[in-house]
VOPAGU-2260 file (C-alpha; in pm, 1 decimal, decimal comma):
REM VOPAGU-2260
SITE   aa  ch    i         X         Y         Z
SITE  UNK   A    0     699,4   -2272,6    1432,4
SITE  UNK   A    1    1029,1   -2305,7    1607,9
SITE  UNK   A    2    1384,2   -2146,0    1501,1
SITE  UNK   A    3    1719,8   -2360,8    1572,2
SITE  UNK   A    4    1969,7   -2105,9    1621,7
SITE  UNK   A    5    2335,7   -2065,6    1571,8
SITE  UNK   A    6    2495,6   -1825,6    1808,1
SITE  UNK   A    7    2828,5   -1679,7    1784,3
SITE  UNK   A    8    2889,3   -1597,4    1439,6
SITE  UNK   A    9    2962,2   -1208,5    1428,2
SITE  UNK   A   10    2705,1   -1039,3    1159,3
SITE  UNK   A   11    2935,6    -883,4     827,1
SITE  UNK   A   12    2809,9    -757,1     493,8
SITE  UNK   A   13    2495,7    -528,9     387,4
SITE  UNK   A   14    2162,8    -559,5     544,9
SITE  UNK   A   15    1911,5    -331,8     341,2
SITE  UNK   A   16    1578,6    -208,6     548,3
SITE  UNK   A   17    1258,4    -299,6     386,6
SITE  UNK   A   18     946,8    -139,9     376,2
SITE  UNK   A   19     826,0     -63,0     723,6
SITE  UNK   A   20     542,6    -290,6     819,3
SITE  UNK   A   21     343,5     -29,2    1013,9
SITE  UNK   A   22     323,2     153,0     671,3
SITE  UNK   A   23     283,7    -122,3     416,7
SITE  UNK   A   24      19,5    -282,2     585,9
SITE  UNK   A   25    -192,9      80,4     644,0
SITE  UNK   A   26     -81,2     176,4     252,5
SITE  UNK   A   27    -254,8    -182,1     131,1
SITE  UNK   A   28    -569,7     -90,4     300,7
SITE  UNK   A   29    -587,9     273,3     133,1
SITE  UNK   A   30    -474,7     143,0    -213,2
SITE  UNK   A   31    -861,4     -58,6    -135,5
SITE  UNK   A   32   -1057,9     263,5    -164,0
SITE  UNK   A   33    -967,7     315,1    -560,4
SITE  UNK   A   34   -1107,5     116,4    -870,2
SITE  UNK   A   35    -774,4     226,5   -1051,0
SITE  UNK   A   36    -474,9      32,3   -1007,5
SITE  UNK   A   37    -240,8     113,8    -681,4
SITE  UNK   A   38     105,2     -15,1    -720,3
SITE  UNK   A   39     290,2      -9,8    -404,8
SITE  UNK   A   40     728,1     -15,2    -428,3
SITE  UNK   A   41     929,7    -126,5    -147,7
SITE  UNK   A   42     659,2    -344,3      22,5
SITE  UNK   A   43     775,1    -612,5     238,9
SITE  UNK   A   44     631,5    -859,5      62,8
SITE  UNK   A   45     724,6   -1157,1     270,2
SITE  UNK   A   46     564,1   -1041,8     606,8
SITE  UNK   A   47     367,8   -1303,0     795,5
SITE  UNK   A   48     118,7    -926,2     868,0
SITE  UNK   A   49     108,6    -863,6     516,8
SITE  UNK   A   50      25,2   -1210,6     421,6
SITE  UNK   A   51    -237,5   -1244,0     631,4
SITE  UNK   A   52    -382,0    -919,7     485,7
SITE  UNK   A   53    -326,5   -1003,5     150,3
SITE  UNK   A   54    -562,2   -1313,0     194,9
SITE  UNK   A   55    -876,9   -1151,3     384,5
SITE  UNK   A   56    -879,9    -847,7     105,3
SITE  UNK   A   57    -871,8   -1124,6    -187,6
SITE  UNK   A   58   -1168,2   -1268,2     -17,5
SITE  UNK   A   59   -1344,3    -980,7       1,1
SITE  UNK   A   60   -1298,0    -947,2    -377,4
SITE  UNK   A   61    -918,5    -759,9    -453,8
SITE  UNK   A   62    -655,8    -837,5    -712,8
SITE  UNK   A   63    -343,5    -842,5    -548,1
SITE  UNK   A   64     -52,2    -924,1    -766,5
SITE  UNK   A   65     255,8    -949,4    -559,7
SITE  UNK   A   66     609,3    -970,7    -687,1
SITE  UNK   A   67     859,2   -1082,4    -403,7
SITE  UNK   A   68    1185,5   -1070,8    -690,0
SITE  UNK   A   69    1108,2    -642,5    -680,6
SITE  UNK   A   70     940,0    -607,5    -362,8
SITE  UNK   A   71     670,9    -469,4    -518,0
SITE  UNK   A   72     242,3    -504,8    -533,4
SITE  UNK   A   73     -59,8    -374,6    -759,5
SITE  UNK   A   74    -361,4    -371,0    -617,5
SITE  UNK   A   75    -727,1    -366,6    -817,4
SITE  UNK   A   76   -1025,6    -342,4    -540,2
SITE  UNK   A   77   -1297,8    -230,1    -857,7
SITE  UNK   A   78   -1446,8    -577,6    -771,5
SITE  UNK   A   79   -1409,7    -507,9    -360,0
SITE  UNK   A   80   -1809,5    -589,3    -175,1
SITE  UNK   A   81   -1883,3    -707,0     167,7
SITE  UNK   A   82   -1903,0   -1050,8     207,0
SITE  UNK   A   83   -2061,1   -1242,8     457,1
SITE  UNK   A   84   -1771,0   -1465,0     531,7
SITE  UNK   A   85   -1748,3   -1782,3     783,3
SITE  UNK   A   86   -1629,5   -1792,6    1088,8
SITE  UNK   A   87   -1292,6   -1958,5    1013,8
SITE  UNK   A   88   -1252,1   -1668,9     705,4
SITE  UNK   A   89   -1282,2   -1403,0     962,6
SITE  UNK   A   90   -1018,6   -1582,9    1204,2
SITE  UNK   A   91    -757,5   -1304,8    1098,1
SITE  UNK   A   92    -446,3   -1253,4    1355,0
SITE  UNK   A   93    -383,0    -882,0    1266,5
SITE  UNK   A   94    -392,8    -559,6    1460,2
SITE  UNK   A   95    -532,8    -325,0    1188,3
SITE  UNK   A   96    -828,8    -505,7    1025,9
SITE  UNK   A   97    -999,0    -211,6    1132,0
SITE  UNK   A   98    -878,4     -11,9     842,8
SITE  UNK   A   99   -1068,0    -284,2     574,3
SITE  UNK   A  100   -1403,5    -146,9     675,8
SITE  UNK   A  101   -1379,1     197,7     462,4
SITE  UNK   A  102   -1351,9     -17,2     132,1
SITE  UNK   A  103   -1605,7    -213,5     195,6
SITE  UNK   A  104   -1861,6      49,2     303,9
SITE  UNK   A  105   -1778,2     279,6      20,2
SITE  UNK   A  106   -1898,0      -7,8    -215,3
SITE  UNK   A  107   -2176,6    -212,8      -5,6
SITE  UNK   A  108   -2279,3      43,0     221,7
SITE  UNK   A  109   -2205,8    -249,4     464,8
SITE  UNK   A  110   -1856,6    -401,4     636,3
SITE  UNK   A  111   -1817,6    -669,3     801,1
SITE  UNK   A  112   -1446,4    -742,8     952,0
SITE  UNK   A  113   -1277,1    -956,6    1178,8
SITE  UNK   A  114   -1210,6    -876,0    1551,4
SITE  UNK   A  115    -842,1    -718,8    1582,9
SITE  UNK   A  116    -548,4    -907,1    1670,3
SITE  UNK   A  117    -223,8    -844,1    1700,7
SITE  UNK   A  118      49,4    -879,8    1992,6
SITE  UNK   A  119     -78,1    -954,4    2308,5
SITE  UNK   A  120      55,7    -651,2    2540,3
SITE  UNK   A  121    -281,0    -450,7    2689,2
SITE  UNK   A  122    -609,3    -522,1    2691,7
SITE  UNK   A  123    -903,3    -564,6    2416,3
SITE  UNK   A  124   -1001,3    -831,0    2222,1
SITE  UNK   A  125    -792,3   -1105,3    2092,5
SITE  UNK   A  126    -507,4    -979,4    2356,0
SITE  UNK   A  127    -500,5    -682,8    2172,1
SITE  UNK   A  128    -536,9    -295,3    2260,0
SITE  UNK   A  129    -893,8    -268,9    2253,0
SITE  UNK   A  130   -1121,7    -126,9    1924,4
SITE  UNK   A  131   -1348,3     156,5    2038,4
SITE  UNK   A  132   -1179,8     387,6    1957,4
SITE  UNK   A  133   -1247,2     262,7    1574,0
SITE  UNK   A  134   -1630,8     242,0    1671,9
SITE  UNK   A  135   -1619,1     592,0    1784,4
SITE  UNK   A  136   -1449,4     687,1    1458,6
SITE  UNK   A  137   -1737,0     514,8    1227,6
SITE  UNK   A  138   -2031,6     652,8    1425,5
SITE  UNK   A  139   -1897,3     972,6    1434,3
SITE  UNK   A  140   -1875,5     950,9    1041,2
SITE  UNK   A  141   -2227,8     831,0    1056,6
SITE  UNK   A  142   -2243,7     478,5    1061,6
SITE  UNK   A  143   -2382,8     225,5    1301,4
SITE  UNK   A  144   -2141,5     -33,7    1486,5
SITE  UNK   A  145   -2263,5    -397,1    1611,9
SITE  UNK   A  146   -2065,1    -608,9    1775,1
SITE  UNK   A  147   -2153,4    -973,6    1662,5
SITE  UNK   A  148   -1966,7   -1259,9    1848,5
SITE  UNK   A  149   -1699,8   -1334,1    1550,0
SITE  UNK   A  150   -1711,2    -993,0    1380,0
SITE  UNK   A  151   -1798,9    -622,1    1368,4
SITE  UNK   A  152   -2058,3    -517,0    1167,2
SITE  UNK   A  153   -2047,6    -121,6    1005,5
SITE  UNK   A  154   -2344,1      19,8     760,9
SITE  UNK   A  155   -2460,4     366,0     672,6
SITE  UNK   A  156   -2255,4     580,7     448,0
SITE  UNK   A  157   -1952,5     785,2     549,6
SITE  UNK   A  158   -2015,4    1154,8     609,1
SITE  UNK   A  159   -1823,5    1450,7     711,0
SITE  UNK   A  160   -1813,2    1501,6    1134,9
SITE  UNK   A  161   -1599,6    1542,2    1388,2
SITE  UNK   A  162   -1346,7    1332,2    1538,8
SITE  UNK   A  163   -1192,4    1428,2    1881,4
SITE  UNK   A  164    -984,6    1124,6    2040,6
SITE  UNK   A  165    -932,3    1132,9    2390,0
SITE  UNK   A  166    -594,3    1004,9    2392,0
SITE  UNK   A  167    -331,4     966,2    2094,2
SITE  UNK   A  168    -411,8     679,7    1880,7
SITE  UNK   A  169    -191,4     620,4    1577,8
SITE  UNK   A  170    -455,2     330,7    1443,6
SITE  UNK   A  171    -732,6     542,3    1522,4
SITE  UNK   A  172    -579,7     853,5    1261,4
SITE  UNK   A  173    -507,0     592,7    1021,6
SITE  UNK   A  174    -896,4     478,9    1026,5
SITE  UNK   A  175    -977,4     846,8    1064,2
SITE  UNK   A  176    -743,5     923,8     771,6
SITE  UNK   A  177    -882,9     638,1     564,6
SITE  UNK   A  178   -1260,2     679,8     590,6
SITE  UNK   A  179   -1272,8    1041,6     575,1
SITE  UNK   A  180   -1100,2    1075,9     256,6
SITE  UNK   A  181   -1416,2     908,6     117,6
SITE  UNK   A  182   -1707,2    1054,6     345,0
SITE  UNK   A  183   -1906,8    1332,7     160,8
SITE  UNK   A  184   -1836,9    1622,9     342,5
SITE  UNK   A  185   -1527,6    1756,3     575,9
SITE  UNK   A  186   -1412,4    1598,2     877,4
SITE  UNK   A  187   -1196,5    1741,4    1140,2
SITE  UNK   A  188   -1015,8    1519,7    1324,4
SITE  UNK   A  189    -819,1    1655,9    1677,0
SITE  UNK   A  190    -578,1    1476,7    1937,1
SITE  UNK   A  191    -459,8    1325,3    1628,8
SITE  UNK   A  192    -140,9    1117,4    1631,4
SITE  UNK   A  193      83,5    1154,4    1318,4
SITE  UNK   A  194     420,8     944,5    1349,6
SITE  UNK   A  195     641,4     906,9    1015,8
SITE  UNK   A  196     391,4     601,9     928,7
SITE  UNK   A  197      86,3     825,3     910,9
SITE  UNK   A  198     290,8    1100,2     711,2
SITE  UNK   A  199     306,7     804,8     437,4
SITE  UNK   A  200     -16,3     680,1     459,3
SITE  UNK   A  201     -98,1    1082,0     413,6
SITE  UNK   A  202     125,8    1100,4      82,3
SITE  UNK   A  203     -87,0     807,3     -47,9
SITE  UNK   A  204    -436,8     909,7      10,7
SITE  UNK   A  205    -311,5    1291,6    -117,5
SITE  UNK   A  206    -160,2    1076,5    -447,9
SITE  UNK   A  207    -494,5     895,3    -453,8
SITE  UNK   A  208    -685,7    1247,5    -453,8
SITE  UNK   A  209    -769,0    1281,1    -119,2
SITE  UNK   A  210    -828,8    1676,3      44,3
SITE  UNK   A  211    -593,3    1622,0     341,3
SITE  UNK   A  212    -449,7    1947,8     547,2
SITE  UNK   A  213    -286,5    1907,3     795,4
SITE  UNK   A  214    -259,4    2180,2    1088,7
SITE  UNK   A  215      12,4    2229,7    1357,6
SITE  UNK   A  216      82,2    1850,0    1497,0
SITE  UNK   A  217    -209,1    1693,2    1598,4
SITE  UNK   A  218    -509,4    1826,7    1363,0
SITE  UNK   A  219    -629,8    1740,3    1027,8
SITE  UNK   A  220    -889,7    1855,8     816,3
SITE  UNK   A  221    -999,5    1627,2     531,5
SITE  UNK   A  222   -1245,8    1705,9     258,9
SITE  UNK   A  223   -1396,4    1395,4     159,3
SITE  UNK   A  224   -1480,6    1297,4    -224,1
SITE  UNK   A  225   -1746,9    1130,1    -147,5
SITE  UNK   A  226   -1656,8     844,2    -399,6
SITE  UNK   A  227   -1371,5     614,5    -467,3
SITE  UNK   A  228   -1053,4     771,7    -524,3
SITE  UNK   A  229    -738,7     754,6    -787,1
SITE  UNK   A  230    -476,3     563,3    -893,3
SITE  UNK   A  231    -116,0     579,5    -742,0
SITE  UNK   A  232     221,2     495,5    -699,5
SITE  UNK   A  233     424,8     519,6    -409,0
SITE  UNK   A  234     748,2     376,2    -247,4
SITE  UNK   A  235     628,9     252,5     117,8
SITE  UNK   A  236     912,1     450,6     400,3
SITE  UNK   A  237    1186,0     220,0     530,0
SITE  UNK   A  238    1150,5      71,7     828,5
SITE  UNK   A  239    1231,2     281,8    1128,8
SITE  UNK   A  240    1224,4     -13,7    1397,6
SITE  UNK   A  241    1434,8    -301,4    1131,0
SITE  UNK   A  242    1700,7      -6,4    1088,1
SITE  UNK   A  243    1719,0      18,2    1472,4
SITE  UNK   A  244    1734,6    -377,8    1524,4
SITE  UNK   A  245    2026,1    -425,5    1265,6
SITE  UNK   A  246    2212,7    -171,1    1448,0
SITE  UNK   A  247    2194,9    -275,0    1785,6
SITE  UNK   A  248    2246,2    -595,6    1682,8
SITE  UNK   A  249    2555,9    -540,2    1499,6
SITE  UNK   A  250    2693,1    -342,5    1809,7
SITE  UNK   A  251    2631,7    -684,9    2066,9
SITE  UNK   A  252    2714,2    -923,0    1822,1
SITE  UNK   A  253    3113,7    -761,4    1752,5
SITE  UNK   A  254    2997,9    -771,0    1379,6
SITE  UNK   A  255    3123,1    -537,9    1058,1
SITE  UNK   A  256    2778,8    -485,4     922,2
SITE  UNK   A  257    2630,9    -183,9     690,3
SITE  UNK   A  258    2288,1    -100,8     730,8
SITE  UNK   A  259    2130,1      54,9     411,6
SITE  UNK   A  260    1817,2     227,1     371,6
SITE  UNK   A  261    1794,7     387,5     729,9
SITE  UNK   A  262    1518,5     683,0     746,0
SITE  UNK   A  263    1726,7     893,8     995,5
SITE  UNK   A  264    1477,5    1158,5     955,2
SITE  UNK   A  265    1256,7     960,6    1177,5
SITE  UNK   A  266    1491,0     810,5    1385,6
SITE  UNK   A  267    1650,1    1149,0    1572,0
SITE  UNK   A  268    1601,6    1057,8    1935,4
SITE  UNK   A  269    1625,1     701,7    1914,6
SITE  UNK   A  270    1983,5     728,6    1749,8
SITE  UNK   A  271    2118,1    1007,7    2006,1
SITE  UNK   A  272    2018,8     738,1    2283,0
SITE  UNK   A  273    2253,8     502,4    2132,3
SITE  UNK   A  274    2541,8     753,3    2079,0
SITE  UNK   A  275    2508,4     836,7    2507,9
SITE  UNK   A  276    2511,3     510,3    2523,2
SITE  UNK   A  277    2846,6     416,4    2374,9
SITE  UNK   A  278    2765,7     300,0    2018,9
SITE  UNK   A  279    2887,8     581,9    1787,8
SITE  UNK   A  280    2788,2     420,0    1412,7
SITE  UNK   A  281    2902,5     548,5    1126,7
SITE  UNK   A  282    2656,6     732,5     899,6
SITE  UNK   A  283    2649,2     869,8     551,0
SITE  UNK   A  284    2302,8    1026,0     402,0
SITE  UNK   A  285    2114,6     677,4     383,6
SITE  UNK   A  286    2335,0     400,5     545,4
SITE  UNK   A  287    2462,3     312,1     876,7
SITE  UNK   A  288    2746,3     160,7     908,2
SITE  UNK   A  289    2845,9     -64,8    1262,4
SITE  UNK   A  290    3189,0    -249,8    1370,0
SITE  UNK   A  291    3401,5    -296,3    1692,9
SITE  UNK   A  292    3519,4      39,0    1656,7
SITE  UNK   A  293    3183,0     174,1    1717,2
SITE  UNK   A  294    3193,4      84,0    2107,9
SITE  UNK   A  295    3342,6     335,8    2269,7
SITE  UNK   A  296    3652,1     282,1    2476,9
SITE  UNK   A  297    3453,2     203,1    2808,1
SITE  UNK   A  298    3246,7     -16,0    2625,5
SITE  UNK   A  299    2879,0      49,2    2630,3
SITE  UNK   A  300    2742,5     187,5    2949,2
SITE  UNK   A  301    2429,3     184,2    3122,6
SITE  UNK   A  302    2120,7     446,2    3102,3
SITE  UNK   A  303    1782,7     575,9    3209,2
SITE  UNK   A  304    1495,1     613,3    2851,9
SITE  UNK   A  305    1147,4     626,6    2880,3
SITE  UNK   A  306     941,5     511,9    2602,4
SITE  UNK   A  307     648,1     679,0    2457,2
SITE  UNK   A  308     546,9     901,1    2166,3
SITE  UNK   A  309     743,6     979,3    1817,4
SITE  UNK   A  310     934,5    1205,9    1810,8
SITE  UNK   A  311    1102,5    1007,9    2103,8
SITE  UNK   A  312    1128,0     636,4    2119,0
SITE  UNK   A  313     812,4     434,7    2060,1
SITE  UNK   A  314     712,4     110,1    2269,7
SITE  UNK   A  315     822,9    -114,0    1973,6
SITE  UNK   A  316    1185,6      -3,7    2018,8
SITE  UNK   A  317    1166,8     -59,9    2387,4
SITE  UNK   A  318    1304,5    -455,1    2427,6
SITE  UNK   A  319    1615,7    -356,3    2182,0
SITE  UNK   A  320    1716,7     -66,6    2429,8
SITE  UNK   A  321    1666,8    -389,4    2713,8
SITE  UNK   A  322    1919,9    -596,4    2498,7
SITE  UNK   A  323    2186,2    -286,8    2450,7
SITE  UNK   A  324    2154,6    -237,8    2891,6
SITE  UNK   A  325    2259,7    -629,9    2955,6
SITE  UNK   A  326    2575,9    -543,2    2812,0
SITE  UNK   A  327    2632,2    -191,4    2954,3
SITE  UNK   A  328    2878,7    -186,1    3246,2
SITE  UNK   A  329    2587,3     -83,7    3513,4
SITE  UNK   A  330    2201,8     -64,9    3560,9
SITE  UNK   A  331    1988,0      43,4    3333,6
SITE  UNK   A  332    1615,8     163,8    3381,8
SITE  UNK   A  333    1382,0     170,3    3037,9
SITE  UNK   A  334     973,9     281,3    3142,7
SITE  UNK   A  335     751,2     235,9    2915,9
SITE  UNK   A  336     412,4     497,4    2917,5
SITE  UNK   A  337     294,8     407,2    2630,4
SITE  UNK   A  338     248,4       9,8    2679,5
SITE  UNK   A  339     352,5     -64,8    3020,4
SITE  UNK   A  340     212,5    -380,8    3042,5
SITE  UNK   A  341     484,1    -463,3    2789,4
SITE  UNK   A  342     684,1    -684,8    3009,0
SITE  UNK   A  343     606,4   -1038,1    2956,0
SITE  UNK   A  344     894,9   -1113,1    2736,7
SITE  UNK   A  345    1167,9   -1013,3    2991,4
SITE  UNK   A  346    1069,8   -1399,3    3123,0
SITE  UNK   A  347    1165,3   -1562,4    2838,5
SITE  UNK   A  348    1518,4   -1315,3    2757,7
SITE  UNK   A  349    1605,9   -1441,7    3085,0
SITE  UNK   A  350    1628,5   -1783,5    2988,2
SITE  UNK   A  351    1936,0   -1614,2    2744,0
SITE  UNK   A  352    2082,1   -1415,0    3015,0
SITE  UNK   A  353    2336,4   -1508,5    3242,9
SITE  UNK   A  354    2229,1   -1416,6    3611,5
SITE  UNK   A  355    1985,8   -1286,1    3756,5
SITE  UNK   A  356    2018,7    -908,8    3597,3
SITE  UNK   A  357    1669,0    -892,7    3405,3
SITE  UNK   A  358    1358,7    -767,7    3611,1
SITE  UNK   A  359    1032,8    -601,7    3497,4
SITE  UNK   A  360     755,3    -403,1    3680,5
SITE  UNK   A  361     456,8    -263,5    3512,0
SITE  UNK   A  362     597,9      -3,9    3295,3
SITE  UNK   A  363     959,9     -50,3    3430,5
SITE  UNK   A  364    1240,8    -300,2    3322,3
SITE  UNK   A  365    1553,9    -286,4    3523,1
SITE  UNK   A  366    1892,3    -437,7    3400,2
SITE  UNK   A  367    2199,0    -514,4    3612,6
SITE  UNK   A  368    2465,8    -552,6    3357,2
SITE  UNK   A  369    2698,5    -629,9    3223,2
SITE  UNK   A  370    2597,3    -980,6    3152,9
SITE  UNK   A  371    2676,6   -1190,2    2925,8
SITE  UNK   A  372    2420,3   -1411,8    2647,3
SITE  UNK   A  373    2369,8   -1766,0    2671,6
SITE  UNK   A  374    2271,3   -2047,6    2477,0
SITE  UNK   A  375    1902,8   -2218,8    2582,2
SITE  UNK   A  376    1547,2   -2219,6    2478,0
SITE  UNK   A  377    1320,5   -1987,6    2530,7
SITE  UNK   A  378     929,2   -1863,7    2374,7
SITE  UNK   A  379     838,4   -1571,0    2185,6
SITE  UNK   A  380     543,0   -1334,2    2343,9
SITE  UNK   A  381     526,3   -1045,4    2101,8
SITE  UNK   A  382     656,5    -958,0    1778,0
SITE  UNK   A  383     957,0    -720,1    1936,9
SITE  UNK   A  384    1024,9    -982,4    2184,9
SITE  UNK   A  385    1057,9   -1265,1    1985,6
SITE  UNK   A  386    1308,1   -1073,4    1805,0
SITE  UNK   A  387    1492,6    -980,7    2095,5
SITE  UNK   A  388    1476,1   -1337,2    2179,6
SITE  UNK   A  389    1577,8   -1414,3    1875,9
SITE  UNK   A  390    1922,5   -1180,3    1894,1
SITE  UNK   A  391    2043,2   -1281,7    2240,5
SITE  UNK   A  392    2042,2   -1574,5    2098,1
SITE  UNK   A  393    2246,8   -1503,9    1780,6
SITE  UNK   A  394    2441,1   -1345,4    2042,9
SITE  UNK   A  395    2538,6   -1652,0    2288,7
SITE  UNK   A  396    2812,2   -1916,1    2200,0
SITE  UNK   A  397    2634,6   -2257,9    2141,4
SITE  UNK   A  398    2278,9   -2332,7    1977,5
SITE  UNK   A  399    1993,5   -2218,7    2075,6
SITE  UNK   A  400    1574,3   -2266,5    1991,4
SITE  UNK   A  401    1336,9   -2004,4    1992,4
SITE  UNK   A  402     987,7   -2111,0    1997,2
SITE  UNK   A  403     720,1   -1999,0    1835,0
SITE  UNK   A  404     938,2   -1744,1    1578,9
SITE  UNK   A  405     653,8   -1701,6    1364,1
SITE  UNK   A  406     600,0   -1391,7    1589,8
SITE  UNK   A  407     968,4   -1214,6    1492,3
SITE  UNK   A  408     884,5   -1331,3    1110,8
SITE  UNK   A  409     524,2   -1086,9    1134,4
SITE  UNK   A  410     743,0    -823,0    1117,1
SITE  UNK   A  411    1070,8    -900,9     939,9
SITE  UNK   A  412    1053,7    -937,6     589,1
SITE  UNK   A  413    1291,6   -1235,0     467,1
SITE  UNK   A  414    1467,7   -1277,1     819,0
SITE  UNK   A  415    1679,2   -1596,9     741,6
SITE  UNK   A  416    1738,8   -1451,7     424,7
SITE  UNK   A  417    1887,3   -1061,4     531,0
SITE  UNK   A  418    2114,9   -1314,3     804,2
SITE  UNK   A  419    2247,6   -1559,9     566,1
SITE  UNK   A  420    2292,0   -1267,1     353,9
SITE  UNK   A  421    2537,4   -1167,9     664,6
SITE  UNK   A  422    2677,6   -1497,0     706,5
SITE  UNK   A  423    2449,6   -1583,0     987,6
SITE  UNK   A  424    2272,9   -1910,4     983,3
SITE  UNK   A  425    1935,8   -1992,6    1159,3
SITE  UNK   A  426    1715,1   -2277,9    1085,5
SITE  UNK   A  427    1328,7   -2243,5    1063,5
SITE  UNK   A  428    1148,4   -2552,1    1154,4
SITE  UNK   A  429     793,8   -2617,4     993,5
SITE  UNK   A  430     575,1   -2740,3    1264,1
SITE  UNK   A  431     556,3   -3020,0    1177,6
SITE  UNK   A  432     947,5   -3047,8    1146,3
SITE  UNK   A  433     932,9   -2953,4    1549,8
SITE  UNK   A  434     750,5   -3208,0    1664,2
């Protein structure tokens, strides 16, 4: 799936955030452990993620009714068993299938789910970041784990144990999270990760019944019910990362362009960064408002940011800090900690890029700017990427295709929509249409 794109018309209007996809896709697969009905407010409804989620729990025997018109879902998993699926029903290009196992072994005893996917920037199956970290969770809750060549395979029942991660996971809290709350007995998990995400999958499973305490930062004691839980209904959190990607692209772009919906309570750091910077938005209590004015006299100018954990800026931020440095008047350095093999779309940003001013090491992108954005073609690697891609592009004078856009549209609900809503035109092309 290819995008035709129309660079060099300046953004203006209202953009409002949607429901942040790394909540709305963890807050489905929670509303799956109740046989009451789970409506979910604010989900992004048209995410390629979601989508793909939305199928593989119907399978498995949910009632998802979606409504696009209010952004909304209700979800009915009473009817939820394991099912031994084919091989082309378990072909499932998601990170966090991980989190349908609970569900299914609270009502089968069994689980059977597909391999994680996701964005292909470490190592693990499917290009992903790995999965044993999940194993470790489910054994340590008492089940056994085989790996069978097109699936992993859980049974036992969840009970109460400990869970001490070796390194922050935020997926591995969320499974933690997820199958505890239903495990008979307490768990105590440690080295836990809790980012703004897992605070809302938290306010769900606590909605839903779930015992869930959380001490200092980074432990959590749950006391499992030992059954299915409640009913609920919850407003998933804006979207931390859309907020940030309106806004910088506003600032490139020379555009007049509000911003509505931003969670500034989890977006501290990453906003101070773009104030040093040179962008200085205007901000009321839940909007963010952008415009030539913004830029500071010297225009934007260049900086050192590292990438890592929240409360700072995560990895997913990382290639719209790239995109702010080719226009800063110097070099910029981002590292990334946290994913440094995150480099591979730098290649294809280049293609957008006059000069040479991009280069990337593992865990270090360097940018000689300022530079300006051209028109061309270039690929999409990863989800941020492609929408990085997808920017410069919006950014150069003259046309431009991105290929394989499919990869921004996983996490941006109703792109083409929010940018014709902003008088910005891009075309998507059916595949069929591209060849």
């Amino acid at each position: 799936m290819d995008a035709i794109v129309r660079g060099g018309q300046p953004p203006v209007g209202h953009v409002r955030v949607s429901g942040a996809k790394n909540s709305a896709t963890r807050l489905l697969a929670a509303s799956l452990l109740s046989d009451e009905a789970v409506e979910l407010l604010n989900f992004p409804t048209q995410l390629v993620d979601v989508l793909h989620k939305i199928r593989f729990c119907r399978k498995i025997g949910a009632d998802i009714n979606i409504d696009d018109r209010q952004e909304r879902v209700v979800v009915r998993a009473n009817r939820l068993q394991a099912q031994d699926l084919g091989r082309s029903d378990l072909d499932v290009p998601i990170r966090t299938t991980y989190l349908l196992a609970a569900p299914q072994i609270l009502r089968s005893g069994r689980a059977r789910i597909p391999y994680p996917g996701g964005c292909p920037i470490g190592g693990g199956a499917a290009g992903g970041r790995g999965y044993d970290l999940h194993m470790m969770v489910w054994r340590a809750l008492g089940c056994d784990v085989v790996e069978r060549d097109d699936h992993i395979e859980i049974s036992g029942q969840f009970v109460g144990g400990r869970i001490d991660f070796p390194i922050t996971t935020v997926g591995g809290t969320e499974n933690a999270l997820i199958c505890a709350s239903v495990a008979s007995g307490e768990t105590e998990i440690t080295n836990a990760y809790v980012t703004p995400e897992v605070d809302d999958l938290i306010a769900l499973l606590r909605q839903m019944g779930a015992d869930i305490e959380l001490v200092g930062s980074s432990r959590i004691i749950v006391g499992g019910q030992g059954r299915a839980l409640g009913g609920a209904k919850k407003s998933v959190m804006a979207d931390r990362i859309e907020a940030l990607t309106w806004i910088i692209y506003a600032a490139l772009a020379g555009g007049s362009v509000t911003v509505e919906g931003v969670p500034f309570d989890a977006m501290t750091v990453p906003l101070l960064h773009l104030r040093h910077a040179g962008v200085d938005i205007l901000c009321n209590s839940t909007s963010a408002h952008v415009a030539p004015h913004c830029i500071a006299p010297g225009g934007l100018q260049p900086f050192e940011l590292a990438c890592g954990a929240h409360p700072g800026i995560i990895s997913d931020m990382q290639a719209f800090y790239v995109l702010l440095a080719v226009a800063g008047a110097g070099t910029s350095r981002i590292y990334d900690y946290r994913y440094p093999e995150r480099i591979a779309f730098i290649g294809e940003l280049a293609k957008l890029v006059e000069g040479d001013v991009l280069s990337a090491e593992r865990g270090k992108i360097t940018v000689r700017g300022p530079a300006r954005f051209r028109p061309g073609r270039a690929g999409s690697t990863d989800l941020r990427g492609s929408m990085a891609v997808v920017i410069a592009a919006l950014c150069a004078d003259g046309n431009s295709v991105v290929e394989n856009v499919h990869m921004a549209l996983r996490g941006y609900n109703n792109l083409p929509g929010k940018l014709a809503g902003l008088g910005v035109t891009i075309d998507v092309l059916s595949d069929a249409k591209a060849a």
